[in-house]
C-alpha positions in Angstrom: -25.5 11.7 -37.3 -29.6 11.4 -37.4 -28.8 7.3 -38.1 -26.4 7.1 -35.1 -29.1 9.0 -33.2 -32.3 6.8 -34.5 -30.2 3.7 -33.3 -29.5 5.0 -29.9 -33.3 5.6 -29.9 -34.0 1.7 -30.5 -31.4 0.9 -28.2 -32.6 2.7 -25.4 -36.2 1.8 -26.3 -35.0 -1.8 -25.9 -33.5 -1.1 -22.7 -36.6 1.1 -21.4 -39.2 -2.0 -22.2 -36.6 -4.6 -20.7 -36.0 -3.0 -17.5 -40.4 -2.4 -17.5 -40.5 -5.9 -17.1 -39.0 -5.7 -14.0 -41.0 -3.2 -12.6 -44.3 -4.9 -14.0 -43.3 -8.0 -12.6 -42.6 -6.8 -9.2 -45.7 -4.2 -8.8 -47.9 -7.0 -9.9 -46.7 -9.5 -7.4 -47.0 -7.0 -4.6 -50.6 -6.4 -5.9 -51.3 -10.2 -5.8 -48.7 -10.7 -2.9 -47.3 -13.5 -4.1 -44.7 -13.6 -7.0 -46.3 -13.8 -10.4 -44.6 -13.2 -13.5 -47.4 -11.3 -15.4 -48.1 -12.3 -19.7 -47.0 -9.1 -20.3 -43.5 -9.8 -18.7 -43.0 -11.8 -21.5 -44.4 -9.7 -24.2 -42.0 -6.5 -22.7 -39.3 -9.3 -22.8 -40.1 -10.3 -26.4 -39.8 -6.5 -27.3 -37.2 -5.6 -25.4 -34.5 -8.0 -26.9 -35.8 -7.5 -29.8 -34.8 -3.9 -30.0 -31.8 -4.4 -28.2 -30.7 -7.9 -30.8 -31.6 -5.4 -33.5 -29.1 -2.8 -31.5 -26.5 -5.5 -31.3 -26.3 -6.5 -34.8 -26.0 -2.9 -36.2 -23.0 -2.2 -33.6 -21.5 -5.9 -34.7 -21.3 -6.2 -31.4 -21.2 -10.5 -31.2 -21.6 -10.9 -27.5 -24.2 -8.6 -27.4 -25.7 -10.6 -30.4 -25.8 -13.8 -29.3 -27.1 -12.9 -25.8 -30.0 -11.3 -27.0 -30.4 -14.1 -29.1 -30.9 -16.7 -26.9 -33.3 -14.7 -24.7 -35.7 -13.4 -28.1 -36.0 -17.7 -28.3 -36.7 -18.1 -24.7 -39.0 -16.0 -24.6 -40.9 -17.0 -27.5 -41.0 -20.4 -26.5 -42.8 -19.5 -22.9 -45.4 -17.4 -25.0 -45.7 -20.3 -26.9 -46.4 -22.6 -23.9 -48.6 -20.1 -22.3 -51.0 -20.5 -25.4 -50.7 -24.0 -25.2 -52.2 -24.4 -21.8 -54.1 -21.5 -22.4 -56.3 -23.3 -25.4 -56.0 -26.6 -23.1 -57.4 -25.1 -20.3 -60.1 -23.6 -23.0 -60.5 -27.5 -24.5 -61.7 -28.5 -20.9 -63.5 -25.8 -20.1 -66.0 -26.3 -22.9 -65.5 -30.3 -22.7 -67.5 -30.1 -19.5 -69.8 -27.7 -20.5 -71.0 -30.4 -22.9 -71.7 -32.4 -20.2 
């Protein structure tokens, strides 16, 4: 019973940071009043199916699997761009400081 109870814990966890995304995203674009999807968004995102792909494979539940799946590499890949520019934009900045 405590294991089917520690992975309802994760599962829920996973749902609690996913649907946080939603709400960070939101408040943050009202604060800037414009829509903005906030770094963070991705990091909750990265968290979130994470848990919840970890959920999925101990119920063996392959829909549930494979969803989560895909999104854990999506959102990777946008943290991964967001560095890119992010050291770009870093590259410039001190290019013209030499200057």
């Amino acid at each position: 019973m405590a294991k089917e109870t520690l992975w309802l814990a994760v599962g829920f966890a996973g749902q609690l940071a996913f649907t946080g995304r939603f709400a960070l995203q939101w408040l943050y674009s009202e604060y800037k009043k414009r829509s903005i999807i906030p770094l963070g968004f991705w990091y909750l995102s990265l968290v979130g199916s994470a848990l919840l792909l970890a959920y999925a494979i101990y119920r063996r539940d392959p829909v549930f699997i494979v969803g989560q799946s895909f999104g854990f590499i999506v959102y990777i890949r946008n943290l991964q761009l967001i560095r890119k520019r992010h050291q770009l934009e870093q590259s410039r900045a001190e290019g013209r400081d030499e200057v």
